[in-house]
Z-matrix of the N, CA and C atoms (Angstrom, degrees):
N
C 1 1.468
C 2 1.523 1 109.13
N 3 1.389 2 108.62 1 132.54
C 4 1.591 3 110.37 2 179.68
C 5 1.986 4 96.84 3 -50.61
N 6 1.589 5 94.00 4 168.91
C 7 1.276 6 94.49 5 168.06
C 8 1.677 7 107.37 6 -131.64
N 9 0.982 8 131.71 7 157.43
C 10 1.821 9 131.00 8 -139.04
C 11 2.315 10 81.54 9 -131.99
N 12 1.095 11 81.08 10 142.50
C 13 1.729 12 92.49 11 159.74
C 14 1.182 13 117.64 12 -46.36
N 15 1.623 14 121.39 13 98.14
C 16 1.620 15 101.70 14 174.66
C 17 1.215 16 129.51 15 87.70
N 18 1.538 17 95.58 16 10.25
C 19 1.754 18 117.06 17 152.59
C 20 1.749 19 115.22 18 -40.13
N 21 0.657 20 113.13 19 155.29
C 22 1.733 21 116.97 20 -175.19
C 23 1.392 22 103.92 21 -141.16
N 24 1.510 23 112.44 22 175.88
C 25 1.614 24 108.02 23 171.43
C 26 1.468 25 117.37 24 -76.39
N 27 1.499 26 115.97 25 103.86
C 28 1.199 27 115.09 26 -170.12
C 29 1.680 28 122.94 27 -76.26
N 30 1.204 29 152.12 28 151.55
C 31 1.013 30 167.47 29 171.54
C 32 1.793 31 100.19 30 -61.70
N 33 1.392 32 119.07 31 147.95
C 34 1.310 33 116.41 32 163.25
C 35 1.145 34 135.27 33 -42.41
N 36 1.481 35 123.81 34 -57.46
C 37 0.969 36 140.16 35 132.22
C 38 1.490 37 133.52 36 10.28
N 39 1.502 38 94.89 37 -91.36
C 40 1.378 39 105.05 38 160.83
C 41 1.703 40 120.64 39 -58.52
N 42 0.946 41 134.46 40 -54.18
C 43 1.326 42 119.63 41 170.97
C 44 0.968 43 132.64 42 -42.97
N 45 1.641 44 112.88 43 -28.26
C 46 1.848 45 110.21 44 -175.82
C 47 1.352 46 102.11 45 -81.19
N 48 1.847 47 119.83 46 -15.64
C 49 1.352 48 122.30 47 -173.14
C 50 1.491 49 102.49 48 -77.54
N 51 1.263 50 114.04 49 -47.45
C 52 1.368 51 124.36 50 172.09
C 53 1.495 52 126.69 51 -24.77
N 54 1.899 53 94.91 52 -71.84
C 55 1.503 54 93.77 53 170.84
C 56 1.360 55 120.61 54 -94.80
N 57 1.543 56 126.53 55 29.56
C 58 1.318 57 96.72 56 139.87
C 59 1.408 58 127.14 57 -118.95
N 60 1.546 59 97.63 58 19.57
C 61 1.711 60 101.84 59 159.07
C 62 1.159 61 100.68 60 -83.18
N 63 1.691 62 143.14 61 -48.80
C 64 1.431 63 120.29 62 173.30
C 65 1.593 64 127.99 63 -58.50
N 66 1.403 65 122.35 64 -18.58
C 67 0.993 66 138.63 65 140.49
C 68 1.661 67 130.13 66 -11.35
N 69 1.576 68 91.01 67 -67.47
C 70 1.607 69 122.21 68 -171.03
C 71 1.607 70 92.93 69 -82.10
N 72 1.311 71 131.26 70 -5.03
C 73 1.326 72 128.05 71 -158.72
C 74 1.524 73 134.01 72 20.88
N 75 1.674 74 98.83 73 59.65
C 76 1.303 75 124.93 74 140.52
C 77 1.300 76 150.52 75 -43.99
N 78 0.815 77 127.92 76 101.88
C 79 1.865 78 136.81 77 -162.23
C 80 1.408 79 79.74 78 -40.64
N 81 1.544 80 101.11 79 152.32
C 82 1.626 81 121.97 80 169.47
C 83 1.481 82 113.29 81 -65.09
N 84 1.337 83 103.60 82 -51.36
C 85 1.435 84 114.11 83 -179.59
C 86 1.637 85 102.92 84 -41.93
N 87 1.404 86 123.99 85 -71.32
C 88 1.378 87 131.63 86 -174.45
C 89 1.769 88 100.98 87 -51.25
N 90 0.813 89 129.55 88 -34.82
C 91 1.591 90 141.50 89 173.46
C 92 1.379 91 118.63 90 -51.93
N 93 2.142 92 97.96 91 -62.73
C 94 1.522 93 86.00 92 168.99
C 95 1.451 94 121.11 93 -85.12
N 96 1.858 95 133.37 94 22.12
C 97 0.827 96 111.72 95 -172.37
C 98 2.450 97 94.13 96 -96.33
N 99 1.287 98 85.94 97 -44.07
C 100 1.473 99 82.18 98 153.78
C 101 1.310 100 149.97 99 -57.16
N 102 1.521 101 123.39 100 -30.88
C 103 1.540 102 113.92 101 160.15
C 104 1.228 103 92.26 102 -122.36
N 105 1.230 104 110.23 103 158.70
C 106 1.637 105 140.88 104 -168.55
C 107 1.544 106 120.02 105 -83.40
N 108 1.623 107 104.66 106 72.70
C 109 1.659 108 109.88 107 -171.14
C 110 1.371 109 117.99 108 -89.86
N 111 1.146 110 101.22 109 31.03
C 112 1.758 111 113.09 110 -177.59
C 113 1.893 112 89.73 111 -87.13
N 114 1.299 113 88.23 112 137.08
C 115 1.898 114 110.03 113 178.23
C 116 0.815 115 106.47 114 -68.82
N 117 1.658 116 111.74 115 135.43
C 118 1.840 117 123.80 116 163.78
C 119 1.320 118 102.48 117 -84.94
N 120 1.715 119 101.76 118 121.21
C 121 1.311 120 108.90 119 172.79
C 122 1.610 121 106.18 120 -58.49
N 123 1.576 122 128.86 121 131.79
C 124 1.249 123 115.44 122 -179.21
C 125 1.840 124 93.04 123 -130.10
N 126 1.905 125 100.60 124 122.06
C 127 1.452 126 83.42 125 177.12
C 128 1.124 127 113.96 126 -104.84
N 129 1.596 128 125.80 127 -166.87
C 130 2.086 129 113.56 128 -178.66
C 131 1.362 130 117.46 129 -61.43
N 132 1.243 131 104.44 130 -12.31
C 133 1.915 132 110.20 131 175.50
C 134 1.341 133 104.57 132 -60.77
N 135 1.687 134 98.62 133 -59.71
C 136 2.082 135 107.12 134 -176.03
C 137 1.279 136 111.73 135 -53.87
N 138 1.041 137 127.02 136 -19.79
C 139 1.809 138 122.57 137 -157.81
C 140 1.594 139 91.36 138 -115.79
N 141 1.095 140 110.02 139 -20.10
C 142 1.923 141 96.33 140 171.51
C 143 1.778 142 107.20 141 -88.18
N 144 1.039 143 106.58 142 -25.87
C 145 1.656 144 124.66 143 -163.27
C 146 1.888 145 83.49 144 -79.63
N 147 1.209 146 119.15 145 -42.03
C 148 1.427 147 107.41 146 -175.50
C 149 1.211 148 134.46 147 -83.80
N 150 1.665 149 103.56 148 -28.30
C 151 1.407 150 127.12 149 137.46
C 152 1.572 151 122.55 150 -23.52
N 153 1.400 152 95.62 151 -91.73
C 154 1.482 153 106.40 152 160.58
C 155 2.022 154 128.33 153 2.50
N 156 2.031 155 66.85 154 -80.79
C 157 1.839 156 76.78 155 173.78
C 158 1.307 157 122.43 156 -62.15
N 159 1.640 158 117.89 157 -35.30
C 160 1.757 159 107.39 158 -171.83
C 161 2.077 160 105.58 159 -60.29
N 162 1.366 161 98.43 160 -29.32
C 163 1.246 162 101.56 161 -156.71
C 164 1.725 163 103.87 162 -77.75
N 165 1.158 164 101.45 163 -23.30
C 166 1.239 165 106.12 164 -176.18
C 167 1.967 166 119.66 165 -80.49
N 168 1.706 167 102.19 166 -28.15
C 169 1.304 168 104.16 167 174.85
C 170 1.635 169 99.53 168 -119.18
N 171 1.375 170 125.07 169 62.10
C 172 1.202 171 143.76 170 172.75
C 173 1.639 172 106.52 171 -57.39
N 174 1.633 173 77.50 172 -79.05
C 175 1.759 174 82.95 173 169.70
C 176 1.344 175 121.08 174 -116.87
N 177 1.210 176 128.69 175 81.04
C 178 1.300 177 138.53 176 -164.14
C 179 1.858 178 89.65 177 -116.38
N 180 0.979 179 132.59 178 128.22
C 181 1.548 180 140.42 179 148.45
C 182 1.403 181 110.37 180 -55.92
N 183 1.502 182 110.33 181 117.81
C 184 1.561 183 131.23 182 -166.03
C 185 1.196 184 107.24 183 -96.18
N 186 1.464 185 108.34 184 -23.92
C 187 1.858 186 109.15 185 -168.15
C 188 1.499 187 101.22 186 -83.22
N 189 1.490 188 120.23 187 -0.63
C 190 1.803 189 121.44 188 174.86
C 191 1.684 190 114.54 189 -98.23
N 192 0.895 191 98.20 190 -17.22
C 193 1.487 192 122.98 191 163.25
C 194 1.653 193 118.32 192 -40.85
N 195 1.208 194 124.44 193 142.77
C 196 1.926 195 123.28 194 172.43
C 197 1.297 196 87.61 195 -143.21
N 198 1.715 197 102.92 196 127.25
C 199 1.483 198 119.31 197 176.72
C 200 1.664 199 86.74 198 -107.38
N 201 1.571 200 102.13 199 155.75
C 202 1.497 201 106.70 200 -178.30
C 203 1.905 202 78.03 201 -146.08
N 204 1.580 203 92.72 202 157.41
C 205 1.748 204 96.61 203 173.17
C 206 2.036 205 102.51 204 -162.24
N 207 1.040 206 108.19 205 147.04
C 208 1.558 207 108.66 206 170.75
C 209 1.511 208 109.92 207 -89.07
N 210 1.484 209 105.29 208 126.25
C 211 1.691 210 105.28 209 176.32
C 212 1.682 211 102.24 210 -121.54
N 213 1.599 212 106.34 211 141.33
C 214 2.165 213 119.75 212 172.31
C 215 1.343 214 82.86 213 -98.13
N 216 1.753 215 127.02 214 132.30
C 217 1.055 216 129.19 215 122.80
C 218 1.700 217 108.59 216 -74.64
N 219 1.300 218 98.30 217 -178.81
C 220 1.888 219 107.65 218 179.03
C 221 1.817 220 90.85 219 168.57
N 222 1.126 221 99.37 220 125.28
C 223 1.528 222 129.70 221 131.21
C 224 1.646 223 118.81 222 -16.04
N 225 1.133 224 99.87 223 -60.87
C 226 1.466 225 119.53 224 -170.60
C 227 1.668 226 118.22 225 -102.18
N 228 1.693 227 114.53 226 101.85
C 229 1.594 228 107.13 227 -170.99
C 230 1.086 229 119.69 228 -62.67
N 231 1.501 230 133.40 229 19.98
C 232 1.617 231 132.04 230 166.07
C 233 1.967 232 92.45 231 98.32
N 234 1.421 233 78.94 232 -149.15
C 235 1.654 234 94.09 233 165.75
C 236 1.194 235 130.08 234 -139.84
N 237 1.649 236 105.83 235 52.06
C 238 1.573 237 117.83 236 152.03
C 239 1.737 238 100.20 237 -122.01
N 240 1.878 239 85.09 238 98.58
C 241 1.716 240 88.97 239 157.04
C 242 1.335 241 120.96 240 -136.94
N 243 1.285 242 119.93 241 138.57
C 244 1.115 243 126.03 242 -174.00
C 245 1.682 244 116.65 243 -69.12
N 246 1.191 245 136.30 244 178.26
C 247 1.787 246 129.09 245 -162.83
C 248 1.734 247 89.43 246 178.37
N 249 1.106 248 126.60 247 125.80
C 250 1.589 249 129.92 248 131.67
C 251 1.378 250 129.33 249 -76.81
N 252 1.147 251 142.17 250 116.78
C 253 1.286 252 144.53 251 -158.73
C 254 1.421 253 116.60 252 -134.25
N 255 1.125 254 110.85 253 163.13
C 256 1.807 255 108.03 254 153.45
C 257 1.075 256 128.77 255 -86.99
N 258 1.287 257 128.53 256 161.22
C 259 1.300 258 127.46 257 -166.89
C 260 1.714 259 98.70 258 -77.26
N 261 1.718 260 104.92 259 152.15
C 262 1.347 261 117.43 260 177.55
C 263 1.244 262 102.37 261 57.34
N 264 1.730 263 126.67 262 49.00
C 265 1.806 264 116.18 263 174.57
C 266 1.218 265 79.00 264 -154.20
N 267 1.617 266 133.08 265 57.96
C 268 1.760 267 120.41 266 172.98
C 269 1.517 268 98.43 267 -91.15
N 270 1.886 269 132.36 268 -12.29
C 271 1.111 270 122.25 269 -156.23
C 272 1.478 271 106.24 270 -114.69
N 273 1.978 272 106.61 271 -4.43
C 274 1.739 273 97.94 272 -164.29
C 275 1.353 274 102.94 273 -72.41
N 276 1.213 275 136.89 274 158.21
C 277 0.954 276 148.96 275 -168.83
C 278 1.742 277 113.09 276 -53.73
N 279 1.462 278 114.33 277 -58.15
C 280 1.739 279 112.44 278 159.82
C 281 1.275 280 128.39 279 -19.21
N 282 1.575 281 102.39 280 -41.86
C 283 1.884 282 117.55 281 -171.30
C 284 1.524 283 96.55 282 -101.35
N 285 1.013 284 130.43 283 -2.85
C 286 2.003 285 120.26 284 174.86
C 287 1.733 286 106.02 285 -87.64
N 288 1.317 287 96.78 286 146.74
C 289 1.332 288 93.84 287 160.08
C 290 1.478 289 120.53 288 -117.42
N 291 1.559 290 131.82 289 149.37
C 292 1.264 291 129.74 290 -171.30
C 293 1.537 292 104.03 291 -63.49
N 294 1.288 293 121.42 292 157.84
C 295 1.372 294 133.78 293 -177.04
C 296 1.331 295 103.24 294 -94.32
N 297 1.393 296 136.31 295 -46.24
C 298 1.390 297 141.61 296 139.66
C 299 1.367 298 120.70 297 -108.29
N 300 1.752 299 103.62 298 134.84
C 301 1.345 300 129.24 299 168.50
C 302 1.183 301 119.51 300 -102.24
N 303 1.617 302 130.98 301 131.26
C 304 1.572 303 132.56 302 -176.70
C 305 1.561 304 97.09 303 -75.34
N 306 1.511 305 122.48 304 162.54
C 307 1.268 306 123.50 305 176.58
C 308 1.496 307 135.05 306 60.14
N 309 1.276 308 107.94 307 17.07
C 310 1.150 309 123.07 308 161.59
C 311 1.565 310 125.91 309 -76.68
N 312 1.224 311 117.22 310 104.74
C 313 1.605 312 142.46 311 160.28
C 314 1.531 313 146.89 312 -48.86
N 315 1.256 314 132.98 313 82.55
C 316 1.107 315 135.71 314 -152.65
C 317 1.586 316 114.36 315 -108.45
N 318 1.000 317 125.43 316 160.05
C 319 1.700 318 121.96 317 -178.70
C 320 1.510 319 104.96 318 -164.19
N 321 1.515 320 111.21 319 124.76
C 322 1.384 321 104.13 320 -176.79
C 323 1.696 322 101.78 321 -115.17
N 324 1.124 323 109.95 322 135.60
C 325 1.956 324 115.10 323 -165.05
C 326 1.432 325 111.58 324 -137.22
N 327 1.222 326 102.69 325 113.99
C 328 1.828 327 108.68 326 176.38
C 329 1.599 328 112.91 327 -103.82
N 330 0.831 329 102.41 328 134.82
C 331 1.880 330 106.71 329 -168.17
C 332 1.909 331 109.85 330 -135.66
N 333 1.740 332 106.90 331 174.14
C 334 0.721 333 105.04 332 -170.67
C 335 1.379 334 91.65 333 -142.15
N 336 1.798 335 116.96 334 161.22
C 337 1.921 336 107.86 335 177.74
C 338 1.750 337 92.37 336 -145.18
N 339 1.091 338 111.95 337 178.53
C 340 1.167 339 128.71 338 161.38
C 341 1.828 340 121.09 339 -178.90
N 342 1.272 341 108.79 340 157.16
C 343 1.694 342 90.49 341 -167.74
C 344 1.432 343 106.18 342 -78.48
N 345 0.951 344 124.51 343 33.91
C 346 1.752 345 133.09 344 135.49
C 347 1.246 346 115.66 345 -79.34
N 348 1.429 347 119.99 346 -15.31
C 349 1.691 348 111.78 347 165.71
C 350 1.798 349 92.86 348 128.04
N 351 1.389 350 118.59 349 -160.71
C 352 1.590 351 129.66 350 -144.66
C 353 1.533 352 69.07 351 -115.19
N 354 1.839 353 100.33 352 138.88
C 355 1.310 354 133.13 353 175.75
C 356 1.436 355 95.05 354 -93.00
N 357 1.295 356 105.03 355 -157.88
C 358 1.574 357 136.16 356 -175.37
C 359 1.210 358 117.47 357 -71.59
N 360 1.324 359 129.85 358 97.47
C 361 1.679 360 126.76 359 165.48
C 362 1.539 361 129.89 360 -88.97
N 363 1.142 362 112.69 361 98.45
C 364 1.277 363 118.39 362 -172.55
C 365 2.143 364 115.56 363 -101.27
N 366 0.968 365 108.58 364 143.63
C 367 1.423 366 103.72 365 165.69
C 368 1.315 367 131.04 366 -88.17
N 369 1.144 368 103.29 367 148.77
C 370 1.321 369 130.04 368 -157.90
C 371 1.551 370 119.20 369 -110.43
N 372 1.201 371 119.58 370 119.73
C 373 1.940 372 112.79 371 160.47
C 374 1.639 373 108.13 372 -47.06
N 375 1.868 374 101.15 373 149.33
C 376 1.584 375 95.83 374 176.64
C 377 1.769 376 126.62 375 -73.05
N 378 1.260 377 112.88 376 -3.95
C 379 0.762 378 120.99 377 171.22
C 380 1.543 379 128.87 378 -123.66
N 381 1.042 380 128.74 379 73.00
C 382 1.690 381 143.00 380 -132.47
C 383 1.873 382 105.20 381 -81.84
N 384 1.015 383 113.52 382 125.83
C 385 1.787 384 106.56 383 -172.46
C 386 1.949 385 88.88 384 -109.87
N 387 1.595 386 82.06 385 175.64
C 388 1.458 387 105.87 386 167.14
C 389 1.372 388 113.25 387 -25.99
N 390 1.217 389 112.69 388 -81.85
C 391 1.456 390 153.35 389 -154.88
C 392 1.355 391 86.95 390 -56.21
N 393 1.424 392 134.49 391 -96.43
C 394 1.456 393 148.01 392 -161.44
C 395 1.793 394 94.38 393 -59.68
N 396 1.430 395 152.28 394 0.18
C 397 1.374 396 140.52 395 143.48
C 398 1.533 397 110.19 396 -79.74
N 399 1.457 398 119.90 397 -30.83
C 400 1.602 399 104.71 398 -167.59
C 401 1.850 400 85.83 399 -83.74
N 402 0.957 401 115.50 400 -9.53
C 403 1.664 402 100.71 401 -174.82
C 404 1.718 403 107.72 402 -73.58
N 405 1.586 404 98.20 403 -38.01
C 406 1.394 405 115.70 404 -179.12
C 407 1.651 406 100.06 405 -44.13
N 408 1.540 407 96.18 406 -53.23
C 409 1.767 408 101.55 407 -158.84
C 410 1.782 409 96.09 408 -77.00
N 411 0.798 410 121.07 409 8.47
C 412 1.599 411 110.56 410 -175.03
C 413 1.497 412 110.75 411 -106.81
N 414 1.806 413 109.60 412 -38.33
C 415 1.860 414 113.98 413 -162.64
C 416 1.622 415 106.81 414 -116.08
N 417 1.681 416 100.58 415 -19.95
C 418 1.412 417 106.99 416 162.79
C 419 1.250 418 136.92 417 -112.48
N 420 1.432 419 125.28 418 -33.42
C 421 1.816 420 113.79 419 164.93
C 422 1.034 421 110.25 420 -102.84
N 423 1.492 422 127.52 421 17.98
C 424 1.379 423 114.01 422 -179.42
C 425 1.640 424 103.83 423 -104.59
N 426 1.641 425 118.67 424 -46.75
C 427 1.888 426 111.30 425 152.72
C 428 1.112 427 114.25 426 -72.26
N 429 1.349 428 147.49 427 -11.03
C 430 1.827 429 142.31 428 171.56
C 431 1.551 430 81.46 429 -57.26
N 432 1.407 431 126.81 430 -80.50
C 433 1.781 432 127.68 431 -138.38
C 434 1.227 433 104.63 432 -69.20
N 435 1.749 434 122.22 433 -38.76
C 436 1.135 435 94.59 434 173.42
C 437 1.903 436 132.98 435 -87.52
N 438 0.987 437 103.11 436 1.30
C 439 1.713 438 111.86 437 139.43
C 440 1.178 439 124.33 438 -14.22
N 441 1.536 440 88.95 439 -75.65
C 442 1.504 441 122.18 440 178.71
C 443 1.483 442 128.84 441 -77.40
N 444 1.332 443 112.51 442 -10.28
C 445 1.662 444 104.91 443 -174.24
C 446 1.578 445 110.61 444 -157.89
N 447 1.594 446 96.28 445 6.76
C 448 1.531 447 120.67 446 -178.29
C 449 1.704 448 108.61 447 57.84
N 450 1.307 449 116.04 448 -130.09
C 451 1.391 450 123.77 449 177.59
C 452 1.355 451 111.15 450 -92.93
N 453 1.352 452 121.18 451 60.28
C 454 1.969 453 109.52 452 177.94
C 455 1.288 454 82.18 453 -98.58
N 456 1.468 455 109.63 454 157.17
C 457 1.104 456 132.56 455 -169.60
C 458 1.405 457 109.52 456 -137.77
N 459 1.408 458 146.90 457 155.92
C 460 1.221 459 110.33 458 -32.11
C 461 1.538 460 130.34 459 -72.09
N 462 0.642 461 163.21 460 -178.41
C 463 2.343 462 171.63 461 -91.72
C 464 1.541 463 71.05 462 177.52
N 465 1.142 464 114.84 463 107.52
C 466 1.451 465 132.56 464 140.32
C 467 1.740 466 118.61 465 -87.89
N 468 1.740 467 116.61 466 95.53
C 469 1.187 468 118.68 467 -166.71
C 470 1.444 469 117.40 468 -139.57
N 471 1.815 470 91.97 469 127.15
C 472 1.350 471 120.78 470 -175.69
C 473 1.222 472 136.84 471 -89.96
N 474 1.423 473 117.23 472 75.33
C 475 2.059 474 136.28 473 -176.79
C 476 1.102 475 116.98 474 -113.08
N 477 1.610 476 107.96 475 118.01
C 478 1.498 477 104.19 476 169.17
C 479 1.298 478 141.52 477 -54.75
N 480 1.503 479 123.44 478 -161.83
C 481 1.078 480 96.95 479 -157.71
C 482 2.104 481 114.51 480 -114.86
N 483 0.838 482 82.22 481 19.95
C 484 1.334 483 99.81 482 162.26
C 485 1.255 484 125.06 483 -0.98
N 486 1.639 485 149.98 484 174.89
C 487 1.306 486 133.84 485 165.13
C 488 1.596 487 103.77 486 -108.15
N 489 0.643 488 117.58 487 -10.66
C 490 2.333 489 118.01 488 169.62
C 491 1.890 490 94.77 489 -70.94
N 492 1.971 491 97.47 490 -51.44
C 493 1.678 492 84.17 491 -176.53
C 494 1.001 493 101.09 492 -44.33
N 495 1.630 494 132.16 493 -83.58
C 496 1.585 495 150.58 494 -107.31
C 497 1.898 496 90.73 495 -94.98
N 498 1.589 497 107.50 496 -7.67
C 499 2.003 498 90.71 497 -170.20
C 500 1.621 499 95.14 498 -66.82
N 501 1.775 500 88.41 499 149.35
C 502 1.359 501 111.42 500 169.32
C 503 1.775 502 115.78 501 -48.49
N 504 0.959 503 144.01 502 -49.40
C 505 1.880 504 130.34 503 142.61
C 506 1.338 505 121.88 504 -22.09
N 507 1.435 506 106.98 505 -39.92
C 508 2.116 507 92.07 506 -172.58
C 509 1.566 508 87.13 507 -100.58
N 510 1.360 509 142.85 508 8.04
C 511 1.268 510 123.22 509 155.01
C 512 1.041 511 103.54 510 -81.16
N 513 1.207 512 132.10 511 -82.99
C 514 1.397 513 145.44 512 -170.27
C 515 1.890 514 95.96 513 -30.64
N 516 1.197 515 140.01 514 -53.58
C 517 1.550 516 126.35 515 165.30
C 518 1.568 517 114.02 516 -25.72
N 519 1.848 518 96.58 517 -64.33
C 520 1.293 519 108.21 518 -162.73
C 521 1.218 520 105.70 519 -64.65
N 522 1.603 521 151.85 520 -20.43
C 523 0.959 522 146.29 521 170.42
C 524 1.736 523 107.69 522 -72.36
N 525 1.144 524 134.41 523 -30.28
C 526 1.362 525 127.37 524 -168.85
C 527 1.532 526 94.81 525 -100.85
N 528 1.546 527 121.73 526 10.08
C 529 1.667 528 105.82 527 163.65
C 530 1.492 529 98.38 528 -128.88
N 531 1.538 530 120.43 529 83.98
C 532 1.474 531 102.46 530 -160.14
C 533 2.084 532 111.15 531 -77.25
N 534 1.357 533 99.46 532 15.33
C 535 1.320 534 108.83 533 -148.63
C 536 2.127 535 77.06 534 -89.98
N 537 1.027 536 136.01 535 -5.09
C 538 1.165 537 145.78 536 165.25
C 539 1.464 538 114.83 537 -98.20
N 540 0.703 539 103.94 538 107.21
C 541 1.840 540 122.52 539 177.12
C 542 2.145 541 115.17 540 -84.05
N 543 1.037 542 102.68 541 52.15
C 544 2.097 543 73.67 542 178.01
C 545 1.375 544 111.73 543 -47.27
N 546 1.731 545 92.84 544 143.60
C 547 1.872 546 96.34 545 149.48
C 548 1.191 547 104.33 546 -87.40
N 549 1.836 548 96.86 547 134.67
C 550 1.399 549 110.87 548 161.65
C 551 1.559 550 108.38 549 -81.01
N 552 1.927 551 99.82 550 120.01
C 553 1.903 552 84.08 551 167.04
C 554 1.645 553 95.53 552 -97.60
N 555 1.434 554 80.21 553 -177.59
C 556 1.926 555 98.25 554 177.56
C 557 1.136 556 123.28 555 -82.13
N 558 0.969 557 135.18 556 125.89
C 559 1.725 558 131.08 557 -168.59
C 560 2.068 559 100.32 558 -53.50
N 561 1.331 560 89.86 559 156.45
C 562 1.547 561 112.17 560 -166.26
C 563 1.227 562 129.62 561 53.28
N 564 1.687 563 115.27 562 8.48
C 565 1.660 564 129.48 563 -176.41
C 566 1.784 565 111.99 564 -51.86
N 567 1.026 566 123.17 565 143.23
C 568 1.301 567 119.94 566 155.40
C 569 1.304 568 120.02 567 -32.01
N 570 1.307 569 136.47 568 149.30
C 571 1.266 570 154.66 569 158.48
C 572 1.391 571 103.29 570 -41.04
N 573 1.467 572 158.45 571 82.91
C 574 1.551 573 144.98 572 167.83
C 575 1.584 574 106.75 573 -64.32
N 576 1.515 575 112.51 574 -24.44
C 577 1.958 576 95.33 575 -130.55
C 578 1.842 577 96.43 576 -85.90
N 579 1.095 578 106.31 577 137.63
C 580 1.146 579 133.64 578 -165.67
C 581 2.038 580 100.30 579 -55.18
N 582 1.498 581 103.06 580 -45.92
C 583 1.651 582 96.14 581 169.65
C 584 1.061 583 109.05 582 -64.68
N 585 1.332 584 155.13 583 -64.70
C 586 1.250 585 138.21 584 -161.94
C 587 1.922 586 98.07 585 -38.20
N 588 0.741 587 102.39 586 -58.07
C 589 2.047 588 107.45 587 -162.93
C 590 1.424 589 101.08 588 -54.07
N 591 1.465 590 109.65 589 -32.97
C 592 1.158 591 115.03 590 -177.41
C 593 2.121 592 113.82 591 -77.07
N 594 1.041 593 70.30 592 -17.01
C 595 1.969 594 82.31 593 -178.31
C 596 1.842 595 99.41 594 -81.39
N 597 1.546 596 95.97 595 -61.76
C 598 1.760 597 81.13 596 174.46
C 599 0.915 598 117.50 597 -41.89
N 600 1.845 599 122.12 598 -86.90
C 601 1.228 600 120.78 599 -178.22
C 602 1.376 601 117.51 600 -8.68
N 603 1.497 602 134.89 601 -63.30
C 604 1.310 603 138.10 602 -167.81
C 605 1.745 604 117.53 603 -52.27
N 606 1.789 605 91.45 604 -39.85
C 607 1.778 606 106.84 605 178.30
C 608 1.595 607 97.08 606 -62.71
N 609 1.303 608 108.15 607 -56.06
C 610 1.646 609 104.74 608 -165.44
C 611 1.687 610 103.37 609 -54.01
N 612 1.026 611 119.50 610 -18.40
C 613 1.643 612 108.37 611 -156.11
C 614 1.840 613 104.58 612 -118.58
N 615 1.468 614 105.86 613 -3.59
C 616 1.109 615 131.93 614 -173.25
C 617 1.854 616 124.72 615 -77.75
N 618 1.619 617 85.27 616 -9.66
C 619 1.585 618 93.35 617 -149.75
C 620 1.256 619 142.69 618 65.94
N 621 1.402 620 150.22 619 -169.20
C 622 1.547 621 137.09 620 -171.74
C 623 1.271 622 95.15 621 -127.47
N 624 1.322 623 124.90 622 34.52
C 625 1.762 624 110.08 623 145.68
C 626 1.470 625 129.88 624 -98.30
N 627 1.777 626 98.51 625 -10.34
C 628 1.205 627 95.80 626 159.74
C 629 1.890 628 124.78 627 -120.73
N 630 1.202 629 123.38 628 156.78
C 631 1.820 630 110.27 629 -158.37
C 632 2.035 631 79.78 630 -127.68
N 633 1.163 632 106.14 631 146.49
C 634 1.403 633 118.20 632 137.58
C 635 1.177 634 133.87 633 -173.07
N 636 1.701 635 125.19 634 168.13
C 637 1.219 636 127.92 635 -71.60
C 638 2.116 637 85.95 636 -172.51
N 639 1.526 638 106.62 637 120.32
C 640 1.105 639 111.08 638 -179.74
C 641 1.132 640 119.19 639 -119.60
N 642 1.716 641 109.52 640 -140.86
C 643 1.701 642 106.84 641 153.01
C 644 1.444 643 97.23 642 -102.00
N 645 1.301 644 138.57 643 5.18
C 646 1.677 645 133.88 644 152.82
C 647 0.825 646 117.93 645 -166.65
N 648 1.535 647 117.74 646 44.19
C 649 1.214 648 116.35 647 148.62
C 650 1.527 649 131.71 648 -121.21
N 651 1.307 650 155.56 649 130.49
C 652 1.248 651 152.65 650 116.60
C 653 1.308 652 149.92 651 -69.43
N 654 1.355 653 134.60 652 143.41
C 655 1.261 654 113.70 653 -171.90
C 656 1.693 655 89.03 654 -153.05
């Protein structure tokens, strides 16, 4: 894959968006205004902290692993959209977009995967607190997995790092169920988790009536 001025560590996501806007042979400019090639500042803390982690889950078995991730569908792609135009026509009405649209559709979905196949998808408020995620982890991935894998012990579990994850409540849970393990990743790490890729893919193959919507992703 070409590499663009100021490529950064991209997210899954973003990369598959990447190359198939270079693909489509899209001016860079229009490229970087669609994925986000602004540099992660990375200082010697991040690069030892990432270190750290590879070395530490070197050989760790991935297929025992449960990735969980929050996905926004919507109707409506937000307000990054791209337009070809003529010059001096950014204001005619064809090239504007409404500031509000009636009938616009939203769905907020928290899920779980493992290479035993797609866990439990439950819905979600758009704005998800403490409280309504440890419920998640209590009535939905905690009877979904064992479904699926009965009583193995320990719950090897993969959530970013979010601020609902990391609040002092969903630690304090995770400490009184120690039979659940999170991986800690390192702050500013690449995107690994296998749903996100799995969410693009779906946008790309989905058509453009439906968009969704992460902590970095859009489509």
């Amino acid at each position: 894959m070409p590499r663009l001025i100021g490529q950064r560590d991209l997210s899954v996501e973003d990369r598959g968006k990447l190359q198939a806007l270079i693909e489509r042979g899209v001016d860079k400019r229009i490229i970087a205004q669609e994925v986000d090639l602004s540099k992660v500042n990375l200082t010697n803390l991040h690069r030892q902290r990432r270190l750290e982690f590879a070395e530490a889950n070197l050989n760790r078995d991935w297929a025992n692993l449960i990735f969980s991730d929050e996905k926004v569908f919507s109707t409506d792609e937000g307000s990054r959209t791209s337009l070809w135009r003529l010059p001096n026509t950014r204001y005619q009405p064809q090239n504007v977009l409404p500031s509000k649209r009636s009938g616009r559709i939203t769905l907020s979905l928290w899920g779980w995967m493992s290479s035993a196949g797609p866990g439990e998808l439950v819905r979600t408020s758009p704005h998800m607190d403490s409280a309504e995620y440890i419920g998640i982890l209590e009535n939905t991935m905690l009877p979904s997995f064992r479904a699926v894998y009965g009583e193995m012990n320990p719950i090897m579990f993969v959530q970013d790092n979010s601020a609902v994850h990391k609040s002092r409540l969903v630690q304090e849970w995770f400490r009184e169920n120690p039979q659940i393990v999170p991986i800690n990743w390192p702050p500013k790490s690449p995107d690994l988790n296998p749903i996100a890729a799995g969410c693009a893919r779906g946008c790309e193959d989905g058509g453009s009536s439906m968009f969704c919507s992460g902590s970095s992703f859009n489509c």
